[in-house]
N, C-alpha and C positions, 0 to 999 in steps of 0.2 A: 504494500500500500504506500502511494508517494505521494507529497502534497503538490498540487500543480497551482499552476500562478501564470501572470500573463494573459496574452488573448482567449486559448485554450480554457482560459479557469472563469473568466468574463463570459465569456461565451455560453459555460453549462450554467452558470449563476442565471443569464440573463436569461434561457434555456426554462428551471426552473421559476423563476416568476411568470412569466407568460404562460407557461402552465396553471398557475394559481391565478392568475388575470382572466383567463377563457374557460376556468371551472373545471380544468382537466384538473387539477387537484384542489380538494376542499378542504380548507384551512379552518381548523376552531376559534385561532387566534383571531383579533383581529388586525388585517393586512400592513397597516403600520406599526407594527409592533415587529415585523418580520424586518429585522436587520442585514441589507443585503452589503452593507459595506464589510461585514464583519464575515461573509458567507464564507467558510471553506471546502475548497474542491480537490476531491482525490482520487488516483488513476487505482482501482480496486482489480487485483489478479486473484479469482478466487473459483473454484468450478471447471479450471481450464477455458475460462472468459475474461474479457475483463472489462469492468463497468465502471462508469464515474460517479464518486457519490458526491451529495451536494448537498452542504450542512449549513442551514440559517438558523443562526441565534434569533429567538425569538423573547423579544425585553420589554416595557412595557412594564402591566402589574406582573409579571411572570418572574422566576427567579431565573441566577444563574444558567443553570446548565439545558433549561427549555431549548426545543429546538426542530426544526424543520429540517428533514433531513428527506431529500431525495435522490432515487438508485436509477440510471439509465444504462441502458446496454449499449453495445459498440455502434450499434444504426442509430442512437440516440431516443432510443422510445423509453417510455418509463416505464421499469421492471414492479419496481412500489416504492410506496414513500410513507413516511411515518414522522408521527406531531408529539415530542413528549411536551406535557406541558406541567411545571412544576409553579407549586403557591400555597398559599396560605391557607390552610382550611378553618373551620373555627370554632376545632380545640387548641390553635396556636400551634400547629404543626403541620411539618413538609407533608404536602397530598400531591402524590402523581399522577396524572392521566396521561393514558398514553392511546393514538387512534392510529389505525392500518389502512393505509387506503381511505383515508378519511371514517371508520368505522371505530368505535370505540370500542378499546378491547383490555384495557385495564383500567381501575381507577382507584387510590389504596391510599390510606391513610399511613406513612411510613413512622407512626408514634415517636420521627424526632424531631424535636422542638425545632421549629424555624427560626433561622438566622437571615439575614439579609444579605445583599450579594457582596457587601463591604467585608463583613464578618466571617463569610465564605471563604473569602479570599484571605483575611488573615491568618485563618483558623491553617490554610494549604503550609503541607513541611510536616515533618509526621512529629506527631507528639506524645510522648508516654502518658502523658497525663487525659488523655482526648476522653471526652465522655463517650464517647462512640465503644470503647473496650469494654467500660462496665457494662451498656446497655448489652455486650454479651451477642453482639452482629456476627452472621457466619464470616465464615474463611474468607468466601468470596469479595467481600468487600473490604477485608484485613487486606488479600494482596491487591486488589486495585491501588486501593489508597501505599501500598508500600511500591508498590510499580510506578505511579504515576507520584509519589515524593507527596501527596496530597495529603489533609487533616480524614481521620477516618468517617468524619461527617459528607465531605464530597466523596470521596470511593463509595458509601453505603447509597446518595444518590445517586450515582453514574450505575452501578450496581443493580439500584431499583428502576432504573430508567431502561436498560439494555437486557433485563433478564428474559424479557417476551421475545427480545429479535436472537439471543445467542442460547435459549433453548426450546426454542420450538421447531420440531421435528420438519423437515421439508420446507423452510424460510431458505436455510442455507448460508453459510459462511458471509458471501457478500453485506449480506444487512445486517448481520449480527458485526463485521468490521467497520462497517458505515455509522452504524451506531457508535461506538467505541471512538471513531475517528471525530464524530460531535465535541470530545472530548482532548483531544490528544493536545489542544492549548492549554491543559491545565498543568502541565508534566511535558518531561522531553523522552519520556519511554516510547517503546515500540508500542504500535497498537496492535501486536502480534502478541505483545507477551500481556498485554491485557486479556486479550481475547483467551487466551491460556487461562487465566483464571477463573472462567468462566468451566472449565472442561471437568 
């Protein structure tokens, strides 16, 4: 998985909005909120194909790691796309929704107290002290957050955010890395060996 930049990366970006502009992808968010200066694009070898994923921060009332992320194959048709959207529910804690294809397919209260994207960001660098250890979180999000150098509050949401696309049977490698790649600006890991933590 590479990150592309340049005309190529402009291109799928612009690629995907017009998609979401003619209703071929239906956004929960709303349209301004979808960050396209921030959008990252990646050249994905995965299946013996390789597809472009195309990842928009979607900010707003939305937290960090929300995000629009769309999968195109080599003719450029979209394989699928997928909305996680992360906020505030109200018991005061991170609630994920996440939709396929515009279809809702999870929605879960992750019982950890929200932080805001300031505090997220501090919280990043791993910490012995991290509330996230007591709360007693699997492995999985132990090594995200130790792979990607993050506080174990972002690894258990990247975690909660990608568990629907890296284990559900027949999705396939490409979106469950597409997913993972939403993230790979929090940390300078491979998003190979994220994906590994998932296994």
């Amino acid at each position: 998985m590479t990150l592309v930049d340049g005309h190529d990366a402009r291109e799928s970006t612009g690629a995907a909005f017009e998609a979401v502009k003619n209703g071929e992808i239906s956004v929960q968010a709303p349209r301004s909120a979808l960050s396209r200066g921030q959008a990252k694009v990646y050249a994905v070898d995965a299946e013996n194909s390789e597809s472009t994923s195309v990842t928009i921060p979607v900010g707003g009332e939305y937290s960090l790691v929300s995000n629009l992320t769309v999968l195109f194959d080599e003719s450029g048709d979209i394989v699928q796309y997928s909305e996680t959207l992360v906020s505030e529910n109200e018991a005061g804690n991170f609630n994920i929704t996440s939709f396929t294809d515009g279809v809702l397919v999870n929605s879960k209260d992750t019982d950890l107290p929200y932080m805001t994207d300031a505090e997220l960001q501090a919280n990043n660098g791993v910490d012995s002290s991290d509330p996230m250890a007591a709360m007693g979180v699997g492995s999985t999000a132990a090594c995200v957050a130790a792979v990607l150098g993050v506080s174990g509050a972002t690894g258990y949401l990247i975690v909660s955010a990608c568990t629907g696309a890296c284990s559900t049977p027949g999705v396939g490698t490409a979106v469950c890395v597409a997913c993972i790649g939403a993230y790979a600006t929090v940390g300078s890991a491979s998003v190979t060996a994220v994906a590994s933590c998932f296994g």
